[in-house]
C-alpha positions in Angstrom: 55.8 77.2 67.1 52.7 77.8 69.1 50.9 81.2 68.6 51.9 83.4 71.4 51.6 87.1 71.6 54.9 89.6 72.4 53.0 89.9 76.2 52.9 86.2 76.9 56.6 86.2 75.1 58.2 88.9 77.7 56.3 86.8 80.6 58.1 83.5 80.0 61.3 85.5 79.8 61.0 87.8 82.3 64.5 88.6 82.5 65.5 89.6 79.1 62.2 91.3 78.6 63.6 94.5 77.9 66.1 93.7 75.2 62.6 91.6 73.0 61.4 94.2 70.2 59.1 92.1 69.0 57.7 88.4 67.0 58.2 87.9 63.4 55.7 85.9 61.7 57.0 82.4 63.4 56.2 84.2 66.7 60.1 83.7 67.3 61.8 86.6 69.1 63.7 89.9 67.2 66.4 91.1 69.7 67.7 94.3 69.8 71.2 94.5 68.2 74.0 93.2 69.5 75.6 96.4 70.8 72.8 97.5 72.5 72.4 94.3 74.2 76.2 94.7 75.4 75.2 98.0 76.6 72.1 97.2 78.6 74.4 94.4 80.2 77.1 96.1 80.9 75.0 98.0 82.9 74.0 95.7 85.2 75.1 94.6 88.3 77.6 91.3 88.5 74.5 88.6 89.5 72.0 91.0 87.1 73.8 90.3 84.3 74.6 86.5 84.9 70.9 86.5 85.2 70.2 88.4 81.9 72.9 86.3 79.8 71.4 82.6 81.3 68.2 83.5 79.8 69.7 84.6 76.4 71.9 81.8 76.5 68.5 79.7 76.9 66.5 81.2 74.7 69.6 80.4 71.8 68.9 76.6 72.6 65.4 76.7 72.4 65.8 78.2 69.0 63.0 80.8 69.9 65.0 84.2 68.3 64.3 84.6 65.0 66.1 83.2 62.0 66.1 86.6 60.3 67.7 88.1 63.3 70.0 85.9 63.6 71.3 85.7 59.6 71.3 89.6 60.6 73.9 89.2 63.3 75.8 87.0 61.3 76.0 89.7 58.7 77.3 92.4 61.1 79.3 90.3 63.5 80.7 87.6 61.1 80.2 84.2 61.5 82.8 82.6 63.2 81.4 83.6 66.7 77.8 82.8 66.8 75.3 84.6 69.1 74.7 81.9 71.6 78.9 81.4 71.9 79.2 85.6 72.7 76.9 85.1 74.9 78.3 82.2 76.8 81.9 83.9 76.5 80.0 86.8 78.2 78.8 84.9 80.6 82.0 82.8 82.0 83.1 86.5 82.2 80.6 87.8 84.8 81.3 84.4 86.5 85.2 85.1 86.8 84.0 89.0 88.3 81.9 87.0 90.4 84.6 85.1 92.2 87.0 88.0 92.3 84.6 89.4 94.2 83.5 87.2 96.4 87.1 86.3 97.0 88.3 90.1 97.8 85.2 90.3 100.2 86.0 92.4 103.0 89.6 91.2 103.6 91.5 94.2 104.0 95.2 92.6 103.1 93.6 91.8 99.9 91.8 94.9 99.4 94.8 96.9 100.3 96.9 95.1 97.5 94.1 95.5 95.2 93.9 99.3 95.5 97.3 99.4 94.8 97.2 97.3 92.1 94.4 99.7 90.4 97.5 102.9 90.7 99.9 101.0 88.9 99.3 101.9 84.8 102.7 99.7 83.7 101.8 96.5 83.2 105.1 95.0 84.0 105.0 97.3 87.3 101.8 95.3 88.4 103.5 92.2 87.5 106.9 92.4 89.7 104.6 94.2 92.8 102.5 91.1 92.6 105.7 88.4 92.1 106.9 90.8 95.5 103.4 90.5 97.7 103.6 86.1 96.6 107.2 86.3 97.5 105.6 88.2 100.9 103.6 85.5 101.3 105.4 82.7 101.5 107.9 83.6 103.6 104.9 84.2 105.9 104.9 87.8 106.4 100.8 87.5 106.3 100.7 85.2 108.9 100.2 86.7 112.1 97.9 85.6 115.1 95.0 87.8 114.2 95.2 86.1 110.4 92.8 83.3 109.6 93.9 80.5 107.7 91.3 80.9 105.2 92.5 84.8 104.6 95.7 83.8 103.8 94.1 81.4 101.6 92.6 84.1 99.8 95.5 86.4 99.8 97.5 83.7 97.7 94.7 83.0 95.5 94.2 86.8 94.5 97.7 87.2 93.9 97.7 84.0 91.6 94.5 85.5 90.0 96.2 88.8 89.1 99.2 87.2 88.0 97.8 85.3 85.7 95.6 88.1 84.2 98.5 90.3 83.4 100.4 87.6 82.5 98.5 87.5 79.5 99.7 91.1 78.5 103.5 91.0 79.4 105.8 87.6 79.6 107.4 87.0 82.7 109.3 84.7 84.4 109.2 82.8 87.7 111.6 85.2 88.9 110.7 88.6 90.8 112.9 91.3 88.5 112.6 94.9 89.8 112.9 97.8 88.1 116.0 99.8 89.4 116.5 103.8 89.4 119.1 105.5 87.7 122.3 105.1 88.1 123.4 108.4 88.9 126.0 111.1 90.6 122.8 113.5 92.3 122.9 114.6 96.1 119.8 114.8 97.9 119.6 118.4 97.7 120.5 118.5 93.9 117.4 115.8 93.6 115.3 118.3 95.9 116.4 121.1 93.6 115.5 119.4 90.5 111.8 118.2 91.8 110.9 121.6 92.6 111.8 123.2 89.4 110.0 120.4 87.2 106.3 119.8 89.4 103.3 120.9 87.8 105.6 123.0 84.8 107.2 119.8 83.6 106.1 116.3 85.8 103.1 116.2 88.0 104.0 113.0 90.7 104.8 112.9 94.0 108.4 113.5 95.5 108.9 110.2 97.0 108.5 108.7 93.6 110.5 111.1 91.7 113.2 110.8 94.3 112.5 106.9 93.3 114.3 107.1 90.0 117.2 108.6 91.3 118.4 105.5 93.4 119.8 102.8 91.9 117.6 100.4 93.5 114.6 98.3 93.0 111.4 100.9 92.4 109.5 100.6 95.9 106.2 98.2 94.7 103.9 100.6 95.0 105.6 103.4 92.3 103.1 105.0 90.3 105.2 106.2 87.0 105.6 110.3 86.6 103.2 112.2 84.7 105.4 113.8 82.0 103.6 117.4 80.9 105.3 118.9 77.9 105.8 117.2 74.7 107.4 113.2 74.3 110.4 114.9 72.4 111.0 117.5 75.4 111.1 114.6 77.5 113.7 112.7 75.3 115.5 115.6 75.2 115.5 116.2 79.1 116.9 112.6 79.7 119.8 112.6 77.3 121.2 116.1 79.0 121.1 114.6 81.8 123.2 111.6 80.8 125.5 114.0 79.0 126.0 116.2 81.9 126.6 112.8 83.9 123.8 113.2 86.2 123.0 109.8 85.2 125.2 107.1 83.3 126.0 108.0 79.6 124.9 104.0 78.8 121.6 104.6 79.7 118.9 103.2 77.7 117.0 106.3 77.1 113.7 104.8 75.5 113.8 102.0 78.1 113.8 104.7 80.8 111.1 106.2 79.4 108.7 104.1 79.5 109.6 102.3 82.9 109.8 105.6 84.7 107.1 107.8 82.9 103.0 108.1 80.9 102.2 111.1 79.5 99.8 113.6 80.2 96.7 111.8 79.8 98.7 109.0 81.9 98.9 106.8 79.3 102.2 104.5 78.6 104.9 106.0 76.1 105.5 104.3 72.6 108.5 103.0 70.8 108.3 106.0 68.9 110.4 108.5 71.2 113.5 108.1 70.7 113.2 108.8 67.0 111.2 111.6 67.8 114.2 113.3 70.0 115.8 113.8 66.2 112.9 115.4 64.8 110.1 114.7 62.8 108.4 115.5 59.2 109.9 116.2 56.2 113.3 117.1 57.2 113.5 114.0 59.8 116.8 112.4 59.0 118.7 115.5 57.9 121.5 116.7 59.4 119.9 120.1 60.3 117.2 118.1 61.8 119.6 116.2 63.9 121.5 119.5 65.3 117.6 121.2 66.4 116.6 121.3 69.5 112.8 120.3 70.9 110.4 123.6 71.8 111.2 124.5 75.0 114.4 123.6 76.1 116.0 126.4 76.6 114.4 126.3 79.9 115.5 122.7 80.3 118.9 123.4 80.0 119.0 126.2 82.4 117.3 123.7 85.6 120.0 121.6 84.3 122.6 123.6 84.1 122.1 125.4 87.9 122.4 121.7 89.0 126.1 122.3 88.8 127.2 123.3 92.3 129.0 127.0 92.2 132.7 127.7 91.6 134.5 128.0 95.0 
């Protein structure tokens, strides 16, 4: 390779200039690491970093980064995905942002589904609102007289977008399949009762969607699952007095209502693990005393359950 010096290096390649330490003795480029590379990309812009990773993915071809380096990399990063093919996966990445972008533009249908997209943390949630807003569409609820054809073009083609993103996460059929509420014996007022005595000690949503999960209808598409406070036993605990009281039916599926109808309190998703947890946990976990105890705390939950009852005429 032709002598050159690190100046004349970062001048041909302007754009990655930045992210060039410097030459080893070929006069062949040594990168900064791979993480820090990811970094400084990440925080770029979406046509920045297209930019950026062209040049890398250029510089790869020309064989201009040093073999040192590189053996380096492959070290640290293992060699089944090669520098030049992270990049390039990189790359068709900030080209997909791209297009989402430039096909949410400034159209406020698809804006509008896409901020309530971002308050939806269950996956299979996003998935059955988005099956709802296709179904939407093609019956032609979009398609009024202020609504160009190429809108509703884009519409469709967002929904398809985001359906096939989280269908990577969750299998799904062709088939819209709501979540339903409870199926339970509470009056308004008892519901009204209950949500009082439970927000900000116990649950942290807002009454519309608590007063959700006490229908025994399809969740309304854009439910945002209640913030559970106390601990993931407390919780079991709360919904299994309630189906032996008969609020709601004995047959429900406790862990399945759990994590359709709740996150915890960093609003994250519950895990498999609750409904074993309602029996206890370490050492004594399985034993009959530890099947009889109770979770911390609910003593309260027993009385807001318990002054559900309506008085004795």
């Amino acid at each position: 390779m032709k002598e050159i010096s690190l100046s004349q290096f970062k001048s041909a390649y302007d754009n990655i200039a930045d992210l060039v330490v410097s030459l080893d003795i070929e006069h062949k480029a040594i990168l900064k690491p791979r993480n820090e590379i990811v970094i400084y990309i990440d925080g770029k812009s979406v046509h920045e970093r297209q930019i950026i990773l062209d040049e890398l993915i250029e510089v790869c071809n020309l064989q201009v980064i040093s073999e040192t380096y590189l053996e380096i990399d492959r070290n640290e990063h293992g060699h089944k995905v090669s520098l030049e093919s992270y990049f390039k996966a990189k790359l068709k990445t900030a080209e997909s942002e791209q297009r989402y972008i430039e096909l949410c533009g400034d159209d406020e249908i698809v804006n509008k589904i896409a901020t309530k997209l971002k308050r939806l943390v269950n996956k299979k949630l996003k998935i059955n609102y988005l099956l709802k807003e296709k179904e939407k569409y093609l019956k032609g609820v979009y398609d009024h007289d202020f609504l160009e054809e190429i809108k509703k073009e884009r519409i469709y083609l967002f929904i398809e977008r985001e359906l096939e993103h989280w269908g990577k996460y969750t299998e799904i059929t062709n088939q819209y399949q709501p979540i339903k509420g409870f199926q339970n014996s509470l009056k308004p007022p008892q519901i009204e009762q209950l949500y009082t005595q439970l927000q900000n000690n116990y649950i942290n949503t807002d009454k519309d969607h608590f007063k959700a999960i006490f229908k025994n209808e399809p969740l309304p598409p854009d439910y945002v699952p209640i913030c559970w406070l106390k601990s993931n036993r407390l919780l079991g605990y709360f919904i299994e007095e309630l189906a032996k009281k008969r609020f709601v039916d004995m047959e429900t599926n406790i862990n399945k209502a759990i994590k359709e109808y709740f996150i915890d309190k960093n609003k994250e998703p519950f895990t498999d693990s609750i409904k074993q947890n309602r029996s206890g946990s370490g050492s004594n976990k399985g034993s009959v005393s530890n099947k009889e105890s109770k979770p911390k705390g609910h003593e309260k939950i027993d009385s807001i359950l318990t002054n559900l009852y309506p008085p004795l005429q």
